[in-house]
N, C-alpha and C positions, 0 to 999 in steps of 0.2 A: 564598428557596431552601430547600428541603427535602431529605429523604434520595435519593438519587440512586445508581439500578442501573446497571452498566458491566459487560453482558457483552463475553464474550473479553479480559478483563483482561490477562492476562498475554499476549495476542500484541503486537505490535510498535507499533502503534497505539493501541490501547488502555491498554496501560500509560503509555506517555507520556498519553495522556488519565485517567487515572486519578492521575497524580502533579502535572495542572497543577489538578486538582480540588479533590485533596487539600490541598495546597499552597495554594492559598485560600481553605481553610478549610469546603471543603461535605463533609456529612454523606454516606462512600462507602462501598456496599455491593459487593464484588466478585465477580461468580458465577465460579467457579472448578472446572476440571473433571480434569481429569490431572497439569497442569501447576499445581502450591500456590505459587511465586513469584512477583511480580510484577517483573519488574528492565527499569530502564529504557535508554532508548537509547544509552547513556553507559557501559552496565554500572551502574548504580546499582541497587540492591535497595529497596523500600519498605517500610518497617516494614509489620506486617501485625498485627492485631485486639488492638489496643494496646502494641504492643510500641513505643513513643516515641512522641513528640508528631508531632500528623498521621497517625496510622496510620490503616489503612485495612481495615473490619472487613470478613472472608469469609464466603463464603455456599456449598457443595460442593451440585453440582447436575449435571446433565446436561441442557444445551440441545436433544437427539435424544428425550428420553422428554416425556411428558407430562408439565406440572405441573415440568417439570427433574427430576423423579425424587422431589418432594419429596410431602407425607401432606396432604391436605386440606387440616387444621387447617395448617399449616407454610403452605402456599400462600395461604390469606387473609391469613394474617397479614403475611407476606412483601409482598403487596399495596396492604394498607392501610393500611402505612409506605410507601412509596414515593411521590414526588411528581414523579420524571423518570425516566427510563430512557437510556439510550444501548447500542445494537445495535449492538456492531463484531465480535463471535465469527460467523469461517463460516474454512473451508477454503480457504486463497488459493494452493497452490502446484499448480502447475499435472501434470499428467497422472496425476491422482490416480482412483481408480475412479468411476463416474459419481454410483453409489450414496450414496457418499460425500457427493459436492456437495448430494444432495438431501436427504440428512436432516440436516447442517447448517445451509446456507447455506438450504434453501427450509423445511423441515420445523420447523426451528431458529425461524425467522424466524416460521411460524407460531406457536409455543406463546408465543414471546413477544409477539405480537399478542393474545394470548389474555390475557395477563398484564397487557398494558396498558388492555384494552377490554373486559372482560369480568365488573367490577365496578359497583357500581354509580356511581362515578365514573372517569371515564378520565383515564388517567394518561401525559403529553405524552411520545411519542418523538422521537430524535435517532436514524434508523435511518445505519447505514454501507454505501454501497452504491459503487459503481466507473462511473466514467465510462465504462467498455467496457462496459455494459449495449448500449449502440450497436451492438455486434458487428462486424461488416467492413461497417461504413457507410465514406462517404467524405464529403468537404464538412464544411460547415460543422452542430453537433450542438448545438442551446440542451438548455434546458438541461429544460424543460417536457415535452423529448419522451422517448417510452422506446421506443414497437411501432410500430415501423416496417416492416414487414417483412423482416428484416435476418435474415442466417444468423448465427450465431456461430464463433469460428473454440475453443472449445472448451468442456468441460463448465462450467467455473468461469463465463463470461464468463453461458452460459443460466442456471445458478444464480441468479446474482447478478439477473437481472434477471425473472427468473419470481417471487422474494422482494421484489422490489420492487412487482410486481403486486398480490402482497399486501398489502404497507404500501399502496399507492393505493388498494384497495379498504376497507380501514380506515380511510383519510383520510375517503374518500368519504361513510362511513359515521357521522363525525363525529370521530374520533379525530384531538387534536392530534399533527401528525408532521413533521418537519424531515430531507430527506432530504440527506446529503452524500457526494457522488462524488469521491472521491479521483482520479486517475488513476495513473500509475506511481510509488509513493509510493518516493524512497528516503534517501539519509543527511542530516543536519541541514545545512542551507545554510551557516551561518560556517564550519564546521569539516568536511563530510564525513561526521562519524563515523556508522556505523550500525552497529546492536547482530549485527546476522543479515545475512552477505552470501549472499542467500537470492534466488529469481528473475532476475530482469532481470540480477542482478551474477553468476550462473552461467552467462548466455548471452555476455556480455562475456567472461570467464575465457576461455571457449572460444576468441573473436574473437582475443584478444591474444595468446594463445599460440597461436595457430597450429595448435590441432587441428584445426581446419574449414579449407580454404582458399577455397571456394566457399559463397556464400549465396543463397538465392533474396530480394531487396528492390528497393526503387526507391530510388534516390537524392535524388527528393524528399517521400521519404513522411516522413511528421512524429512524431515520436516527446516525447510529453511525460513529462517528468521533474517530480515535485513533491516536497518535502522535506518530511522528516518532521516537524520543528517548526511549520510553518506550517500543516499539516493536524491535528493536536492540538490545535495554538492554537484553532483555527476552532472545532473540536467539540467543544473544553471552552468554549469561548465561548455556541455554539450552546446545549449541556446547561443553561446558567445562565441563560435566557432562553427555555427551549421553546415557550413558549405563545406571545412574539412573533413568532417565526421560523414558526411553524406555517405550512402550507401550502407553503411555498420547498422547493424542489429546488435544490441549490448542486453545480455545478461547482469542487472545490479541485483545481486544477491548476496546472499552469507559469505564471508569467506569461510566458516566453519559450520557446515548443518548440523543438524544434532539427528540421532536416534531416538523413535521411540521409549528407548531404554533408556540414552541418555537421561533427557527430559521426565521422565520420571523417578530417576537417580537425582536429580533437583528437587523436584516435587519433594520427596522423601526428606529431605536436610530441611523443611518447617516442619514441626512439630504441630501446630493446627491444622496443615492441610489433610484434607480425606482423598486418597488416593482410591479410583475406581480400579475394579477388576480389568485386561482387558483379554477382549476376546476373536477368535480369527473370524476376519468378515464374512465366510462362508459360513460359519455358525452361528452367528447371530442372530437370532430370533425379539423383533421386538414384544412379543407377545409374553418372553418371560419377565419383563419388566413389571413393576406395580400402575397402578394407574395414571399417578402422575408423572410420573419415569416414564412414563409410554408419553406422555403428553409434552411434557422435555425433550425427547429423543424428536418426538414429529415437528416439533416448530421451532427446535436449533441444532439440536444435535448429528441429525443427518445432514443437514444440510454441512458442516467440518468434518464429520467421522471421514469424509474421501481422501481428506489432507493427512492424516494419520495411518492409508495403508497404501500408499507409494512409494515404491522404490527409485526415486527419481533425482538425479545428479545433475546441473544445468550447469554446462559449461561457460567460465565466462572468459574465455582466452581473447576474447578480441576487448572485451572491455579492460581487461588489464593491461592491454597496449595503449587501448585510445582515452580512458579516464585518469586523469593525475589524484584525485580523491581517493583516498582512503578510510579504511573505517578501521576507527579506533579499539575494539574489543568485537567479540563477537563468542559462536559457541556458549559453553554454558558460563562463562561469566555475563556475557549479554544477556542471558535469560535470567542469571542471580540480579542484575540491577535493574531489569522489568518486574521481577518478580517485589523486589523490594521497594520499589516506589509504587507499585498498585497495593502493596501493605500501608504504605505511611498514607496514601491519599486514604485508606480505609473500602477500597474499593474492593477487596476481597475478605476484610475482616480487621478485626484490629489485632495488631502486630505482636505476635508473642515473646513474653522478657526472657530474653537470654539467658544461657545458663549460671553463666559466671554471675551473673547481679542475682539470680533464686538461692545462689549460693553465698553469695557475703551476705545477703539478707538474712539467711537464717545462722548467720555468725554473729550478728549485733546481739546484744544482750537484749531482754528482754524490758521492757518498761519499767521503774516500780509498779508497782501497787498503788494506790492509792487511798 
């Protein structure tokens, strides 16, 4: 193993992939654009370009310009050390400008195609791409497929898989590439913790408090949940090994999805949460909402209500062959230990006392008097 490029370092995934790198012991070079930190999902910071053992040396560039923004001479060079790459920088929150998506996630994706294949040896990718490349498919989704003719239910999901066009036409072209699809990545399986309650846990917020009371979902549409350690593990795994994985497209997903029903069969075991009605997306009407419900719905909640009426299974048989990682809990205990650690941080409210202690309480005798 050789020196090894990890763009979008410091997003959420990345970092964790760049600290399990680090950590043993591969030579990490970080392209680094706005954001100069790297801190991992635990809140943990990584030394950065020798600053203690393990550090992890940076590289200031721009993934939107040519070349990242770098001089010729800088770009060979940059090159010619390199012996892996990993592609996780693109724009992941959603109702962002379209513009946006394409010069990161698609435009992005090219120059560093460029970087990889455009010497005269090629240099093995680990590209990061999302299982919703699928779009508002339904059934069962291996993992080999991408153009389906499938609408998308937004900018981010067409990014993402118009950039994957690209890595397949580079494959094609003879470029080692190992694609891995995360699906709804969110906090570490033992514990819950995630660094950024950022998407999927903003349309939640909403759920449990009670600003929406009406959703458009089906209550068996499948919603997958995967955890962040286990998708780091994979693609730091994947990165130290590219040239064998080559060709694989990997499915890193849940091993256990949950149901609409499920997930709301959770919901239901807090006592503070407010669970909303739901209702079939053909029926939907945001006009019977109240005002601010209407105003909820239009600047978050359409843009998730598409995750909650898919019937969509992503198969991940080739990544159970080719990833030795595992993931420790999943299904609805994974969703009980997200759910309980965005209680204790207070990010959904503060956390209601259990039964058993409402109950010795009211067994203690009372004070005297005084």
């Amino acid at each position: 193993m050789g020196r090894v490029l990890i763009t979008g370092a410091s997003g959420a995934i990345g970092a964790e992939v760049a600290a399990l790198l680090a950590a043993s012991g591969e030579r990490l070079l970080a392209l680094l654009h706005r954001e100069r930190r790297i801190v991992r999902n635990d809140g943990r910071a990584l030394a950065l370009d020798g600053a203690g053992d393990g550090a992890v040396e940076t590289l200031a560039g721009d993934l939107t310009q040519p070349r990242f923004g770098l001089s010729a001479a800088d770009w060979e060079r940059l090159r010619a050390g390199l012996d892996a790459i990993v592609h996780s920088a693109a724009v992941t929150d959603f109702g962002r400008p379209e513009q946006l998506y394409r010069d990161v996630n698609v435009e992005g994706t090219r120059h560093v195609l460029e970087l990889a294949a455009g010497g005269a040896r090629a240099i093995p990718l680990v590209h990061v791409s999302t299982a919703y490349v699928c779009g508002e498919r339904h059934g069962v989704v291996r993992e080999d497929e991408l153009s389906a003719g499938q609408s998308f239910a937004n900018a981010y999901e067409r990014s993402k898989h118009d950039a994957e066009l690209l890595v397949r036409a580079a494959a094609a072209r003879g470029l080692p590439v190992t694609i891995a699809r995360p699906s709804i990545v969110v906090g570490a399986a033992r514990s819950g913790v995630t660094r950024d309650f950022k998407g999927m846990y903003l349309f939640v917020k909403l759920l449990v408090e009670g600003r929406v009371s009406l959703v458009p979902a089906s209550y068996d549409a499948l919603v997958d949940f995967v955890p962040i350690d286990y998708v780091a593990e994979a693609i730091a795994e994947l990165a130290k090994r590219p040239r064998a994985t080559a060709g694989s497209t990997l499915h890193l997903v849940g091993a256990t999805p949950l149901t609409l029903r499920e997930i709301g069969d959770v919901f239901a075991e807090y006592p503070s949460f407010l669970i909303p009605r739901f209702v079939p997306p053909q029926s939907f009407d945001p006009a019977q909402l109240e005002s601010l419900e209407r105003r909820y719905h239009a600047r978050v909640g359409h843009l998730f209500a598409p995750y909650l009426a898919r019937h969509v299974v992503f198969s991940a048989e080739q990544a159970r062959r080719v990833v030795r990682a595992r993931q420790a809990t999943s299904g609805k205990p994974l969703l009980r230990r997200l759910i309980d650690y965005a209680l204790r941080c207070g990010y959904v409210g503060a956390p209601t006392r259990p039964v058993a202690d409402v109950l010795a309480s009211l067994a203690q005798p009372l004070p005297a008097a005084s």
